[in-house]
N, C-alpha and C positions, 0 to 999 in steps of 0.2 A: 196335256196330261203330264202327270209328276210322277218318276216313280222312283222307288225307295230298295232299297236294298240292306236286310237288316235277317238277323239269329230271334225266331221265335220263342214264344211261351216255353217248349219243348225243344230248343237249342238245336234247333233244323233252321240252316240258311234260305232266306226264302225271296222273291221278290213283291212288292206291293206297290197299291199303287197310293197314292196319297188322297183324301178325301176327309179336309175338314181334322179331325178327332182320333181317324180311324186307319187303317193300312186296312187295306183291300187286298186280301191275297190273292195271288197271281199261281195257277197249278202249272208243272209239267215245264217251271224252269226256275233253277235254283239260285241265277245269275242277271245278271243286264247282260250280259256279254254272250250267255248262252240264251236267252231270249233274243237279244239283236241277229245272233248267227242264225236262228230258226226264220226270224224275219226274211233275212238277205233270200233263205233256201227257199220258201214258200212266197217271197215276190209280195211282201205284204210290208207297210208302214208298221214301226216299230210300236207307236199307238195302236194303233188296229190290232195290232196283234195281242199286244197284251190287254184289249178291251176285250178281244174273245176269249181269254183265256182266265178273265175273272171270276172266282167265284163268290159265295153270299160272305164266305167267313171274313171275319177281318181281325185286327190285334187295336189293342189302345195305342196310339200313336204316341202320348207323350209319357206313359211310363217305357214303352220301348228308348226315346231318348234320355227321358232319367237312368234306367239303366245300362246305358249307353250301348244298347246292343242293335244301333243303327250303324252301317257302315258307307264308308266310302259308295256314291252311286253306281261305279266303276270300277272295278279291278279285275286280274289275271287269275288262277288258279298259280302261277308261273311267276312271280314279278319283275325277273327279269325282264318280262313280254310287257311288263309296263311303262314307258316311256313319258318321262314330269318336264315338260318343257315349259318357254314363254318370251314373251317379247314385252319390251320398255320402252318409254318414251313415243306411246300409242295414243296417249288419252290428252285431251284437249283442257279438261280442268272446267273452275266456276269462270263465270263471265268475265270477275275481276282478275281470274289466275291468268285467262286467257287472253286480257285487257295487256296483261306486265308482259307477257311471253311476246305478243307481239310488237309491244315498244322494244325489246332487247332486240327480235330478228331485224327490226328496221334498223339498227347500225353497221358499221363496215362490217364487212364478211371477215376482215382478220381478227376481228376482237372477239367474235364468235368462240364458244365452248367448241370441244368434240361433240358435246352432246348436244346441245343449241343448235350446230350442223346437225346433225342426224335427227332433232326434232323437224327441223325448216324444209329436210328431203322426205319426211313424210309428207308435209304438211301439204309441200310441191307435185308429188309421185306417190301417193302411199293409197290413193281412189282413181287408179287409173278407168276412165271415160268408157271403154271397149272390157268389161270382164273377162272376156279371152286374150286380154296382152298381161303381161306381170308388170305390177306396178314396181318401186323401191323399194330394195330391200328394208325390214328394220332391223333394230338391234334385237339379239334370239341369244338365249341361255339356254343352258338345261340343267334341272334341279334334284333329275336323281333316278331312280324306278322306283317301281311299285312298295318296294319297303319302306320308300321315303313316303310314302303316304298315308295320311292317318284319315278318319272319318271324326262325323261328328264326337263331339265331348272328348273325344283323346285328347292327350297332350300334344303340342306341338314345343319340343324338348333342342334348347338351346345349349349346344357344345360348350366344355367347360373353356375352348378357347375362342369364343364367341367374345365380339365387346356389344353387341345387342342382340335383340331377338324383337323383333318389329313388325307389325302388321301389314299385311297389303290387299288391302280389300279388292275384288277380282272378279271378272268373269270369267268362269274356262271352260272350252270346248272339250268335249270329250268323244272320241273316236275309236273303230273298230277298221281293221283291215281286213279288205271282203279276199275271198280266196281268188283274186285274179290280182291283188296287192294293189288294190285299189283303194284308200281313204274314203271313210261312209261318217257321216257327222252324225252320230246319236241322238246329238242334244246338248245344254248346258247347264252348267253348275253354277253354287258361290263359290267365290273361291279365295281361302286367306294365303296369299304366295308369300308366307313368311321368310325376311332377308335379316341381313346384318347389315344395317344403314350406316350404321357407325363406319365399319369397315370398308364401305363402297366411299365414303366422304371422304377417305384418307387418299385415295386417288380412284378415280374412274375404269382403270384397269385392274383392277381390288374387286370388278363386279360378278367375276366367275365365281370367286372365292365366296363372296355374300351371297350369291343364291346354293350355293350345295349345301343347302337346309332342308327338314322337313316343310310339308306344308298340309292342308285340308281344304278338301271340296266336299259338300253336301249341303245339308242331306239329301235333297230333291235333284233329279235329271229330267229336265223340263226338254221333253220333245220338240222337234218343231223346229217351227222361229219363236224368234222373241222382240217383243218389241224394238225399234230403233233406238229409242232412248227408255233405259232403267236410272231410276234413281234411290238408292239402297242410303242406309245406315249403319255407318262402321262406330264400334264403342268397344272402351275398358273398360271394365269391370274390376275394381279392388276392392278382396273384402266384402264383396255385395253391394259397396258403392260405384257409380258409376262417375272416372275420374275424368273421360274425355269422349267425347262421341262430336262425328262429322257426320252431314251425308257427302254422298259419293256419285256421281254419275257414271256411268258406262252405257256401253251398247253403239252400234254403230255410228248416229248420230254424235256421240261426243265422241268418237276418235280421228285420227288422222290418217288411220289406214282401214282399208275395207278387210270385214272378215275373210274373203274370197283370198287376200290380196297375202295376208296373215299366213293363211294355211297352205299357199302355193308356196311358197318361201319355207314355210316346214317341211312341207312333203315333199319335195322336188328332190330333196336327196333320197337315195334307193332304199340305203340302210333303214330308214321311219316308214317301208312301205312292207313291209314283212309282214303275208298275213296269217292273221290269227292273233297280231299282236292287237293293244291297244294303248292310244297315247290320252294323256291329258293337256293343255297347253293353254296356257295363261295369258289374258289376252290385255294386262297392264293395267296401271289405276295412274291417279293424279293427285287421290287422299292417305297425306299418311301423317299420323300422331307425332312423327320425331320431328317435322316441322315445324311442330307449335312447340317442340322442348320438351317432349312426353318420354321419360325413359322407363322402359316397362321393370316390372320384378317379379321373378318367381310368383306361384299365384293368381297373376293378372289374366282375367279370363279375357279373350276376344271375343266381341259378339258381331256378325256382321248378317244386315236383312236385307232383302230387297222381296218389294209386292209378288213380283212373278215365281218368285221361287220356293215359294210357303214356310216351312219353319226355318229357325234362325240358322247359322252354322255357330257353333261354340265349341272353344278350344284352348282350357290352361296352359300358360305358360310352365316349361318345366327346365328346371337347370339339370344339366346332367354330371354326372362328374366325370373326371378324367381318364380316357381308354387311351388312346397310342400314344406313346409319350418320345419327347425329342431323342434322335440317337440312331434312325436310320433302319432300312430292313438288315436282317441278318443273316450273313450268308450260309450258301447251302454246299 
């Protein structure tokens, strides 16, 4: 089951469920978050619950995302209580990426990257055998709260001190902390975990900096599981032409760490287990356009699909202009 979170006919936030053409309204909760927390109290799956809670009416589904009045599948009333996180250097790549990647680990350990290590320790530790031991850690950022997050068709708005704004097509988990500050996995999203590539190329420890960007998940929060292996399509869009499109693999099957393995390494610190809050966390790609020399511009829309997750996620590029400028705070 899919469900949608979006501002009706009548500018009432509502939830639905996804169905072909149509949103399927959901009565008696105006949230995912406030439907999952009703879930948690009445002992019921988060599907289950919103099947009983269906009724006949429903909305056109794709003027609600022309009018872009679909939002993020997730969020806080609060967004401070929203927590943008993610891990890199997860995803295993095509047969040929992953043909090079293991010619390079087979040379001496000193000639090795930072990051070549920390690919090679998942590759080693990152599915430990017993799911109740913690595998390796990965490499973990965090990309902001809930203001940083935009839903379908919004812009995803590049600082005017940015030297890219870059796609990263994604899987992410999205979560709810139950009132004993326990992590509950909702479900998952698309997800564009947009970075500044450029900036992270200028050296490896540049990578905090490049992910405190916006980013977008949607439209759909696919309950459940999901298959082991997804394989979506990431594209540009300029202009209404389409100037680069891959596809993209993900899903457990093509990572190097298990989702289990992922989310102990997040939650394990106390501060992410606050409940009532919710996180979203990024679970890495292997496909990205500035590899092949794609510099994006103002305009360029991202479209990123995959079969499981029904409509597309789309999201213009947007320059911003200049807000804090060099010269320090001021004192008091």
């Amino acid at each position: 089951m899919n469900l949608v979170q979006f501002i009706d006919g009548k500018g009432k936030r509502r939830v639905g469920l996804a169905a072909a053409d149509r949103l399927i309204l959901v009565k008696q909760a105006a949230s995912t978050r406030e439907l999952a927390q009703r879930a948690l109290r009445e002992g019921k799956k988060l599907a289950s619950l919103a099947a009983e809670l269906a009724t006949t009416a429903s909305e056109d589904y794709a003027a609600a995302l022309k009018e872009k009045r679909v939002l993020a599948p997730l969020d806080h009333p609060d967004p401070a209580h929203c927590i943008v996180t993610g891990t890199g250097l997860t995803h295993l790549g095509s047969a040929s990426a992953r043909d090079g990647m293991h010619k390079k680990l087979a040379g001496r350990a000193e000639d090795l990257t930072d990051s070549l290590k920390m690919f090679k320790l998942g590759l080693e530790g990152g599915k430990p055998k017993n799911p109740k031991m913690a595998g390796v850690q990965p490499e973990w950022f965090y990309k902001g709260d809930g203001s940083w997050l935009v839903g379908p068709g919004q812009p995803l708005l590049r600082p005017s001190f940015a030297l890219d704004g870059g796609e990263e097509p994604e899987l992410a988990g999205l979560y709810l902390i139950d009132d004993k500050g326990r992590p509950v996995r909702l479900g998952f999203a698309l997800g564009n975990e947009f970075s500044d590539h450029v900036i992270e190329r200028q050296n490896y420890l540049y990578l905090a900096h490049s992910k405190l960007r916006h980013s977008a998940i949607g439209p759909e929060l696919v309950t459940g599981r999901i298959p082991a292996s997804v394989e979506g399509i990431s594209r540009i869009i300029r202009k209404g032409k389409v100037i680069w499109e891959k596809p993209f693999l993900t899903g457990e099957a093509n990572m190097s760490h298990s989702l289990a393995n992922l989310e102990y390494h997040h939650f394990k610190y106390d501060g992410f287990r606050r409940p009532g809050d919710v996180h979203v966390h990024y679970f890495g790609t292997a496909t990205l356009s500035i590899a092949e020399n794609v510099k994006t511009e103002e305009g360029d829309v991202f479209e990123i699909s995959a079969a499981p997750f029904g409509a597309a996620l789309r999201n213009p590029l947007k320059a911003m202009k200049p807000g804090y400028r060099p010269g320090g705070a001021r004192a008091l």
